[in-house]
RODO-2510 file (C-alpha; in nm, 4 decimals, decimal comma):
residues 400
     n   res          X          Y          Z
     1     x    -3,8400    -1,9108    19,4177
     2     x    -4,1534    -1,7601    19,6000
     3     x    -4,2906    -1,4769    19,3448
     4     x    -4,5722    -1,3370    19,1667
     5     x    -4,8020    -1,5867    18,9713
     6     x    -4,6823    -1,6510    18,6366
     7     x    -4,9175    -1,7521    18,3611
     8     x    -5,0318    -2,1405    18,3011
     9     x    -4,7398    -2,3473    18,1511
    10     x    -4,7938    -2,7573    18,0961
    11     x    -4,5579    -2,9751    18,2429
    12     x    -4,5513    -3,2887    17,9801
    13     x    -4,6084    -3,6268    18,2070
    14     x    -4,4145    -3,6639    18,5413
    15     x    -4,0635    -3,4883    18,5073
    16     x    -3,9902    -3,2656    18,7672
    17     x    -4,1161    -3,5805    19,0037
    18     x    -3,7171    -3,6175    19,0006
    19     x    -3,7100    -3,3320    19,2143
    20     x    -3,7328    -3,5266    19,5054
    21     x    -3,3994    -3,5191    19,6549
    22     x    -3,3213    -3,4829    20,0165
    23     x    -3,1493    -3,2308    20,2031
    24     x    -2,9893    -3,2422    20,4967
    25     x    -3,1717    -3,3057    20,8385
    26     x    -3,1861    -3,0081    21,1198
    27     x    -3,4336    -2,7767    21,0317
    28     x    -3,7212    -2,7559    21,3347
    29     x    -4,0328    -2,7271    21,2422
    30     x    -4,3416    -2,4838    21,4304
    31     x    -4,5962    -2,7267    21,4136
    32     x    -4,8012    -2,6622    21,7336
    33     x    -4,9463    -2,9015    22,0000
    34     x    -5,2519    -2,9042    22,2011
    35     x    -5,2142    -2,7165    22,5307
    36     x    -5,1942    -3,0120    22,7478
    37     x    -5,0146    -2,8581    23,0815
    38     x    -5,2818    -2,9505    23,2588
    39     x    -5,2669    -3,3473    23,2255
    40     x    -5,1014    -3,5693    23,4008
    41     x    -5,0010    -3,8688    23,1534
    42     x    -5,3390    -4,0291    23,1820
    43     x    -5,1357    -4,3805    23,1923
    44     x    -5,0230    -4,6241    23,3927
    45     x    -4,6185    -4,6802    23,4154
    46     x    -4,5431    -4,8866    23,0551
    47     x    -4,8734    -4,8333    22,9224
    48     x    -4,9469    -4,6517    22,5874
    49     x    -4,9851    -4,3094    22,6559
    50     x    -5,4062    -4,2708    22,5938
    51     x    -5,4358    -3,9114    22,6315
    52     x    -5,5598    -3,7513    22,3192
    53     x    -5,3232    -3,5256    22,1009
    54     x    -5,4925    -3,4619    21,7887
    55     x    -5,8375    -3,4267    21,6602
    56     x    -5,9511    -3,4468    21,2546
    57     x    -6,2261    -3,4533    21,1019
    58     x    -6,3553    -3,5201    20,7119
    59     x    -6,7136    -3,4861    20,5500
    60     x    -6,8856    -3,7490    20,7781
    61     x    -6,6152    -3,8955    20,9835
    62     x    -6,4077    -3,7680    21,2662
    63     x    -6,0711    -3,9796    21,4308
    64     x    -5,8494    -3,8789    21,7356
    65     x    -5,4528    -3,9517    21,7417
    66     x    -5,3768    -4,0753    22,1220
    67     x    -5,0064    -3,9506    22,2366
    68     x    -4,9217    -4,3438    22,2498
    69     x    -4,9786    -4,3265    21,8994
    70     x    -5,3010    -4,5174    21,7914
    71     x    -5,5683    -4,3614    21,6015
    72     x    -5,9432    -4,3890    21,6299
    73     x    -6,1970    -4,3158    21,3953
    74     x    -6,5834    -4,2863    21,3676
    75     x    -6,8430    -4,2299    21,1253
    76     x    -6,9773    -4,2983    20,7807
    77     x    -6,7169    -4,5607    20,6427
    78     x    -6,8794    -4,6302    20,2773
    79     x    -6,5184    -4,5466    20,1380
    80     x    -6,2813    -4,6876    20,4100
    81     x    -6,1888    -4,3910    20,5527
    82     x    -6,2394    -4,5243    20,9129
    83     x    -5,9544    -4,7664    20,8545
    84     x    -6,0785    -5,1029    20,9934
    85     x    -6,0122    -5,3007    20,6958
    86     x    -6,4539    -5,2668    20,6250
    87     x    -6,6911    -5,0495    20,5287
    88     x    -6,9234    -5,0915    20,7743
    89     x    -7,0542    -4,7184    20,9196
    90     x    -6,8901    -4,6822    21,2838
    91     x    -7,1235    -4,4937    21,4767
    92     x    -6,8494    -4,4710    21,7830
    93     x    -6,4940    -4,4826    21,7793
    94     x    -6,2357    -4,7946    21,6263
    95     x    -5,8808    -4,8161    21,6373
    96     x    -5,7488    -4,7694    21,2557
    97     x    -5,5736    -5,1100    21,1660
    98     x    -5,2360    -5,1245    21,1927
    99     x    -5,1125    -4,7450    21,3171
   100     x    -4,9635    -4,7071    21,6342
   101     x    -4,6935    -4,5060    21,6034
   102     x    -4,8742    -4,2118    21,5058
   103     x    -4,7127    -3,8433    21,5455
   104     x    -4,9928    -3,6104    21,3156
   105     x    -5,2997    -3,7131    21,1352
   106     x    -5,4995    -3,5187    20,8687
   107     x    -5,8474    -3,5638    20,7766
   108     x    -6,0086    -3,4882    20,3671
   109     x    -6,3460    -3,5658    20,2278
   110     x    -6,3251    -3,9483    20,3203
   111     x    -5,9732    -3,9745    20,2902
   112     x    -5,7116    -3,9741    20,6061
   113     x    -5,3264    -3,9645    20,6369
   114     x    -5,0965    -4,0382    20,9704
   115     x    -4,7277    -3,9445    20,9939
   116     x    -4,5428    -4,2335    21,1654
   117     x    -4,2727    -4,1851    21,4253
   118     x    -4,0589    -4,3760    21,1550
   119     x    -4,1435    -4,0512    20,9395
   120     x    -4,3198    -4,2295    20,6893
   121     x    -4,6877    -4,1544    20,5808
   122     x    -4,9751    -4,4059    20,5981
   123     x    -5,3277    -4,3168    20,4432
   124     x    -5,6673    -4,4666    20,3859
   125     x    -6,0017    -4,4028    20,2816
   126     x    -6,1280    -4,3174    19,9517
   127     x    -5,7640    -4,2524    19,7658
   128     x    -5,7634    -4,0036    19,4822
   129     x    -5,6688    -4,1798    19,1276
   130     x    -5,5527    -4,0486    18,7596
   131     x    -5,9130    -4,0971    18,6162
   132     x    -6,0224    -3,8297    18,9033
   133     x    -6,2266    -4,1092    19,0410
   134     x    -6,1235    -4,2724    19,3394
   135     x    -6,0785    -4,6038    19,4846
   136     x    -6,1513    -4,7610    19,8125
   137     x    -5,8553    -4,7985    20,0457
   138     x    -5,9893    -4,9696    20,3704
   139     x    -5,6905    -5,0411    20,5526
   140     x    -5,3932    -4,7631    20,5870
   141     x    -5,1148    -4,8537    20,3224
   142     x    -4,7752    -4,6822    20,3536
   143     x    -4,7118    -4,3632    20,0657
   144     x    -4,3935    -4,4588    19,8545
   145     x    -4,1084    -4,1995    19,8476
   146     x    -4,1552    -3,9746    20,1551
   147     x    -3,8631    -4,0957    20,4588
   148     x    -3,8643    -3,7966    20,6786
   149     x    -4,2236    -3,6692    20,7315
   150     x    -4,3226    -3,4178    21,0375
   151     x    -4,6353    -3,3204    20,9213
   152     x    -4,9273    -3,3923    20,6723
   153     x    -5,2618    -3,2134    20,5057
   154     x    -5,5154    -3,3794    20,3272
   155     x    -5,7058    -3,1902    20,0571
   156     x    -6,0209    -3,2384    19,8340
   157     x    -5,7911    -3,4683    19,5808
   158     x    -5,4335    -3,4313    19,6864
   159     x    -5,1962    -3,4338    19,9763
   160     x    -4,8983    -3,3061    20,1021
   161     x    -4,6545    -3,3573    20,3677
   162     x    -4,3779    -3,1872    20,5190
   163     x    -4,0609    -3,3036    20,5948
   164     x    -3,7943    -3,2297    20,8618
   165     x    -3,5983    -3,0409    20,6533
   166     x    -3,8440    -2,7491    20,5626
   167     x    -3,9421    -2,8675    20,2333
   168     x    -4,2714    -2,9642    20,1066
   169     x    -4,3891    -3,3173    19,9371
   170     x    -4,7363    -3,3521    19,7489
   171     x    -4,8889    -3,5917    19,5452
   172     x    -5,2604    -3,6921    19,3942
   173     x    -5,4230    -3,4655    19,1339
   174     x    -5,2084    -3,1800    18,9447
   175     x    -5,4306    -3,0155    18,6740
   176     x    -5,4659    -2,6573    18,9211
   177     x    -5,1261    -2,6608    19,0043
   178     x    -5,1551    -2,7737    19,3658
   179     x    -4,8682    -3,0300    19,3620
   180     x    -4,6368    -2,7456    19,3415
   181     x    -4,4502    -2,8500    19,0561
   182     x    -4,6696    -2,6404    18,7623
   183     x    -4,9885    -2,8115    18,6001
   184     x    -4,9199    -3,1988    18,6143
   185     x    -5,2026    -3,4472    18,5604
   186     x    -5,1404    -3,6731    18,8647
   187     x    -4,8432    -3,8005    19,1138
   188     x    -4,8544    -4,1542    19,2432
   189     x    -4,5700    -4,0421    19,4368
   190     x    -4,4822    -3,7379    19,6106
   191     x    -4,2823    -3,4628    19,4018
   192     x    -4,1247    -3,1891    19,5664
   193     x    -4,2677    -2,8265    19,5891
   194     x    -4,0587    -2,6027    19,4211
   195     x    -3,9577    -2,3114    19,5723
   196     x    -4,0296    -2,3810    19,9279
   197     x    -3,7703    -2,4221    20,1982
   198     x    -3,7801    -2,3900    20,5677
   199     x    -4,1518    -2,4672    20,6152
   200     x    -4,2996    -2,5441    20,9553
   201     x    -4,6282    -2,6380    20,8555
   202     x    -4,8333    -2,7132    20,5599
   203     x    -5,2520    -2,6821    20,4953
   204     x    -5,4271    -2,8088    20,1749
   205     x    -5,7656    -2,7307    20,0555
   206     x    -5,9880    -2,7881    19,7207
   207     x    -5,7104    -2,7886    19,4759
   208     x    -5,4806    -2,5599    19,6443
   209     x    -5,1827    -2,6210    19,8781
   210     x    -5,0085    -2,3644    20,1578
   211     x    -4,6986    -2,3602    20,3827
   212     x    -4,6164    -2,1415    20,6862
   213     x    -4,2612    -2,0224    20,6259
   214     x    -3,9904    -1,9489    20,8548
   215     x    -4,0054    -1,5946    20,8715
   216     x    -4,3557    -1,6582    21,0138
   217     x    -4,5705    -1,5710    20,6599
   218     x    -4,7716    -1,8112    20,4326
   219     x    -4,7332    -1,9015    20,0874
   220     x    -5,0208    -2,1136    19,8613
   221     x    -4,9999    -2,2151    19,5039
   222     x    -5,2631    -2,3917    19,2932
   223     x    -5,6603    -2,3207    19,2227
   224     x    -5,7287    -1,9492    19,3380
   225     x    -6,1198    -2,0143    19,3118
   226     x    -6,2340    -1,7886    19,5818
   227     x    -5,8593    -1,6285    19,6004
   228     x    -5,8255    -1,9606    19,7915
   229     x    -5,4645    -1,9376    19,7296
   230     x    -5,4321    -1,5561    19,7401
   231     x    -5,4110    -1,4677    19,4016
   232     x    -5,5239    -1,1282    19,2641
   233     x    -5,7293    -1,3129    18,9908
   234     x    -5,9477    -1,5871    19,0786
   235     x    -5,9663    -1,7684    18,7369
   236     x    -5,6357    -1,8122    18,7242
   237     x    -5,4135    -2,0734    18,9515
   238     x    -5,1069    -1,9423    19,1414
   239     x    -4,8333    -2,2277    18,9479
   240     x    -4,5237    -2,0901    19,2299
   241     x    -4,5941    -2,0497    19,5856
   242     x    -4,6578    -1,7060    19,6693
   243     x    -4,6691    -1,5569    19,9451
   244     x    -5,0621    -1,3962    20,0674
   245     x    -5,0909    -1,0634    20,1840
   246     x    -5,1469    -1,0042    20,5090
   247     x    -5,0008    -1,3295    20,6128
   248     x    -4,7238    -1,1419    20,8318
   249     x    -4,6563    -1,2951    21,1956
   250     x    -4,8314    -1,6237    21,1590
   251     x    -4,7719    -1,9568    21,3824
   252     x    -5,0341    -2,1824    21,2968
   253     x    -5,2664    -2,1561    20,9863
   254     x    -5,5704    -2,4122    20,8870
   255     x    -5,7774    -2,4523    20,5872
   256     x    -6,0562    -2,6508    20,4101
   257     x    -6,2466    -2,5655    20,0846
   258     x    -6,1873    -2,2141    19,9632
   259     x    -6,0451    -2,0445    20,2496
   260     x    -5,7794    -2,0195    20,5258
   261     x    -5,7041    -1,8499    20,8325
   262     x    -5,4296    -1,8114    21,0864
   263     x    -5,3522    -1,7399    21,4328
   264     x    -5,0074    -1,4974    21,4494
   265     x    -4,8321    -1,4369    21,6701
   266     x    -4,9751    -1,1379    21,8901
   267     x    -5,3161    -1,3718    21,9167
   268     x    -5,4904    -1,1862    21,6035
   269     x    -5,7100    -1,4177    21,3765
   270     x    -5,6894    -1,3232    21,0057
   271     x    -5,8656    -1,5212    20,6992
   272     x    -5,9236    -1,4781    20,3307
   273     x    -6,0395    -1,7055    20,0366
   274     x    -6,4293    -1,7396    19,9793
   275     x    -6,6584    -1,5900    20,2083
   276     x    -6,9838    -1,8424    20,1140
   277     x    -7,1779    -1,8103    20,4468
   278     x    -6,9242    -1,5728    20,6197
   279     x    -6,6915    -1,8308    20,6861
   280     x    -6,4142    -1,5356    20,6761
   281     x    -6,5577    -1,3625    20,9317
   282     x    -6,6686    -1,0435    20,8280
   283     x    -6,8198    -0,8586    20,5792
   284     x    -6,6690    -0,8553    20,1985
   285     x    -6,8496    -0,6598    19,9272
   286     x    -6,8083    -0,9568    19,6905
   287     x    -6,7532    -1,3393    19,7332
   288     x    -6,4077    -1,3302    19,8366
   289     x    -6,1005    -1,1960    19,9738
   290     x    -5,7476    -1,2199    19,8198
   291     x    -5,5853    -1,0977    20,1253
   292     x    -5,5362    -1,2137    20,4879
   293     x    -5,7918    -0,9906    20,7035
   294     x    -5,8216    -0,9885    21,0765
   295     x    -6,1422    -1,1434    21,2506
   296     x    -6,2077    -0,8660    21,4763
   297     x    -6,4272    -1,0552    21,7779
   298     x    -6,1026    -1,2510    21,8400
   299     x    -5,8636    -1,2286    22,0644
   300     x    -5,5895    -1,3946    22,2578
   301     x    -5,6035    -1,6726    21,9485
   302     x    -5,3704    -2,0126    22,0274
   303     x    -5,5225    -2,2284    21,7408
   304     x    -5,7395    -2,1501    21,4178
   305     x    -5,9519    -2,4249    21,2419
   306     x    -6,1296    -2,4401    20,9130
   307     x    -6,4244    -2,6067    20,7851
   308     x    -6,6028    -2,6293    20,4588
   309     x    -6,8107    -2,2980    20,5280
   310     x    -6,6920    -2,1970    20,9033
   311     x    -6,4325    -2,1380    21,1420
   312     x    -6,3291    -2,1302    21,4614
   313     x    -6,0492    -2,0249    21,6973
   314     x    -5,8873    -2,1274    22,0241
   315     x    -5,7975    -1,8462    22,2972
   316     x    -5,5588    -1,8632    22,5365
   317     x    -5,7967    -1,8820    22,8149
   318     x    -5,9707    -2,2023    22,6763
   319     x    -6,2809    -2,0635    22,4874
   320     x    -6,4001    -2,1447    22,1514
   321     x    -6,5083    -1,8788    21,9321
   322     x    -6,6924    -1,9830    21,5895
   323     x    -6,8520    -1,7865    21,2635
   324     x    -7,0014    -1,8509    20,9256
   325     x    -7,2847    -2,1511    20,8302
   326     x    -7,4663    -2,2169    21,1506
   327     x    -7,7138    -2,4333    20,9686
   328     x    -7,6440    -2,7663    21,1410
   329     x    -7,5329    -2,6168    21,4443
   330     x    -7,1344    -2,6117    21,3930
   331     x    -7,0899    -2,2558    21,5606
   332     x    -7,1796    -2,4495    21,9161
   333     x    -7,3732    -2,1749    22,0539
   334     x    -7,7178    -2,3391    22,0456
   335     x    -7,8429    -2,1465    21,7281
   336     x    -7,8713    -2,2094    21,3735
   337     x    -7,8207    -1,8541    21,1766
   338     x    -7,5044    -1,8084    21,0071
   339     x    -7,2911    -1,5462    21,1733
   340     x    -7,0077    -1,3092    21,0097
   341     x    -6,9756    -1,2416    21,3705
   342     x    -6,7579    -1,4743    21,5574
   343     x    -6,9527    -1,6094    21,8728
   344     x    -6,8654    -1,8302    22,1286
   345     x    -6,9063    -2,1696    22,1966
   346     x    -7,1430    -2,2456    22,4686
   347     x    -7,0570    -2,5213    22,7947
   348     x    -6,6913    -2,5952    22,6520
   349     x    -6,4178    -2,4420    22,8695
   350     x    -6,0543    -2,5069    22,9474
   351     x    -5,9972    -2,6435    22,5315
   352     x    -5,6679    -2,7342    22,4403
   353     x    -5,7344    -2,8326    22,0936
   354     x    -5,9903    -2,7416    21,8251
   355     x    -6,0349    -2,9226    21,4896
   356     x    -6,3059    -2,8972    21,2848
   357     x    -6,4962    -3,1516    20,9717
   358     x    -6,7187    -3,0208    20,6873
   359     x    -6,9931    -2,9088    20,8629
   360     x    -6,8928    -2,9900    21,2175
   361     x    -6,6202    -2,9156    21,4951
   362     x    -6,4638    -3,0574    21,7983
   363     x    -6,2472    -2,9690    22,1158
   364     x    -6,0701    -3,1472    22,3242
   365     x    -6,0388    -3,0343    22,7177
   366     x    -5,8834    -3,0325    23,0048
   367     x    -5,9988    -3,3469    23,1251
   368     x    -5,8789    -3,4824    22,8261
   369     x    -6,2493    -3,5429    22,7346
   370     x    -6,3489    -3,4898    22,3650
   371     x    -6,6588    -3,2494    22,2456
   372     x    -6,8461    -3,2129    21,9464
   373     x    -7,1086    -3,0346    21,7921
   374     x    -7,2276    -2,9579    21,4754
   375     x    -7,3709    -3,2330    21,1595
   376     x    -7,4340    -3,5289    21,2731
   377     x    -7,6395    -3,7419    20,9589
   378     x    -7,3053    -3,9461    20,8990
   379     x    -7,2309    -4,0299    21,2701
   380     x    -6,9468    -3,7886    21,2709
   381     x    -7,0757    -3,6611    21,6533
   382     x    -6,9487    -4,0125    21,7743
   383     x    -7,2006    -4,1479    21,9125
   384     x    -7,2915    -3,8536    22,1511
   385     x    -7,5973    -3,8061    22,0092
   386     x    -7,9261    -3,9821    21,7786
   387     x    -7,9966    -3,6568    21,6718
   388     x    -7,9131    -3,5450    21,3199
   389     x    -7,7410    -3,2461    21,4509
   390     x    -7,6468    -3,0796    21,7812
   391     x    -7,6215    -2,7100    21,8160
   392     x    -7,3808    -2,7309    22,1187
   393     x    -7,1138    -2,9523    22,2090
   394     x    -7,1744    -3,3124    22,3077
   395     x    -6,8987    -3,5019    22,4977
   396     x    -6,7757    -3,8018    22,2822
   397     x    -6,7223    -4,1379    22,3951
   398     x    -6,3809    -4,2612    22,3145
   399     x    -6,2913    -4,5836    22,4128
   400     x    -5,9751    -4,6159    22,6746
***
């Protein structure tokens, strides 16, 4: 049951995996898609269907899910997580071996995760183990135990998917409580959150986990560093989900290190977690806010994205608005300050989809063309650029 944190029990070795039982099918989930009214199919009659549908993007890598299904990724590939079956750098875009079906994809440090149309997960990349170490996983290789998948989120050492019947699957490292299922060590296999039912989307960070609910709020459990999971006291994790204040009306919600944000439903923008570099977008006394608060300069929201220490937000009209580090450029508007203040994006209009990496971001258009700006010493810009960084957006060359 969703309730107030309760203090920090051990779970002995890997009970409550047993959880994982299956409901049945129905529930729809609110997992939102790229505005794409304005394409036209991009593909001839029995062709794939190449128009892109999702952007992710980890530490030094980004990849894009095409609606036929196949997945591309670029980058630094030292740990696989570009998916070629090497780990040879890619400094433009490769199909991932293996995945066409694909429906979602989620991006972590160097680790990725695509939901098949089958329902079942495939990831690769640098795959979390027991020792806290983690092993090289070149080529996507299919998650044991999860049937029915809709959606996934890759965090710093764990992962979680959600299936079509509103609950919520996780698995990788336990000790902050993040699986869901109170303080484990680590789940080869996915266990089932307890306490969660009729979720429509789920977000993971570092060593917390989240889940948009039905009645349109958000509920995290595990490390509350930061109030990342919206906690009152940040030395202690949240071991239930719990529901964050100030959650109220959302649709979509993103995160990524110590803090998330969501879009609700009247177009407001609200964040809380750890404000390093004003990622929150505004002003906090102290490092951190437990509660949801509203980014004021926004407006009209359709899509919120989260980065390691920024945001940004998609409007109805097509703009991108940014705010926090501005260091390597990742707030797009061809300046380097950090900014508490959201600003916008400069020679990107007509977006449809915003995603962002570490310490970059990405849009995708109208045209269907790819953008992005932002860190650019692993490659992660695509090959739009030599330079080391690009303060405003940079069109991508993805291969048709």
């Amino acid at each position: 049951m969703i309730g107030d944190t309760p203090r920090m029990r051990w779970i002995p070795g890997l009970a409550l995996a047993l959880a994982m039982t299956s409901a049945a099918c129905g529930a729809r989930t609110g997992l939102l898609e790229p505005d794409d009214a304005a394409l036209d199919g991009g593909s001839e009659a029995g062709a794939p269907d190449r128009t892109i549908r999702q952007l992710s993007g980890g530490y030094s890598h980004g990849c894009a899910l095409r609606r036929g299904g196949q997945v591309l990724c670029w980058g630094m590939n030292n740990q696989g997580q570009i998916g070629d079956g090497t780990t040879q750098d890619r400094p433009t875009a490769v199909y991932v071996a293996g995945v066409n079906d694909a429906t979602r994809i989620s991006s972590g440090h160097a680790f990725n995760c695509a939901v098949r149309s089958s329902g079942k997960v495939s990831c690769w990349g640098a795959r979390p183990r027991p020792s806290g170490e983690s092993s090289i996983q070149a080529s996507p290789v299919e998650v044991d135990g999860l049937e029915r998948a809709v959606d996934v989120a890759v965090g710093s050492n764990h992962t979680c998917a959600l299936s079509d019947d509103g609950k919520v699957h996780c698995w990788g490292m336990g000790l902050n409580g993040q699986l869901g299922v109170g303080i484990v060590p680590f789940a080869d296999m996915p266990v089932v959150v307890q306490g969660i039912s009729g979720a429509t989307q789920v977000i993971a960070g570092t060593g917390y986990s989240c889940a948009v609910l039905a009645d349109n709020t958000i509920a995290c459990w595990g490390s509350n560093v930061d109030h990342a999971a919206g906690g009152p006291i940040a030395s202690e994790p949240v071991l239930v989900p719990t529901k964050v204040k100030g959650t109220e009306g959302a649709r979509q919600a993103s995160s990524r290190s110590s803090h998330a944000c969501l879009v609700s439903t009247d177009g407001a923008v609200r964040c809380w977690g750890g404000n390093f570099s004003k990622k929150l977008g505004f002003e906090t006394t102290w490092c951190c806010s437990p509660d949801a608060q509203v980014v004021k300069e926004v407006t009209g929201a359709r899509e919120v994205a989260a980065g390691d220490a920024h945001s940004c937000a998609r409007t109805e009209s097509g703009e991108v608005w940014c705010w926090g580090l501005g260091m390597t450029g990742e707030l797009g508007n061809g300046k380097t300050p950090d900014s508490s203040l959201a600003v916008q994006v400069v020679g990107l209009s007509g977006a449809r989809h915003v995603a962002l990496g570490a310490y970059h971001s990405c849009a995708i258009d109208a045209s269907d063309q790819v953008w992005c700006w932002g860190d650019n010493r692993g490659m992660q810009l695509g090959g739009a650029t030599s330079e080391d960084k690009s303060t405003v957006p940079v069109k991508v060359p993805i291969p048709k």
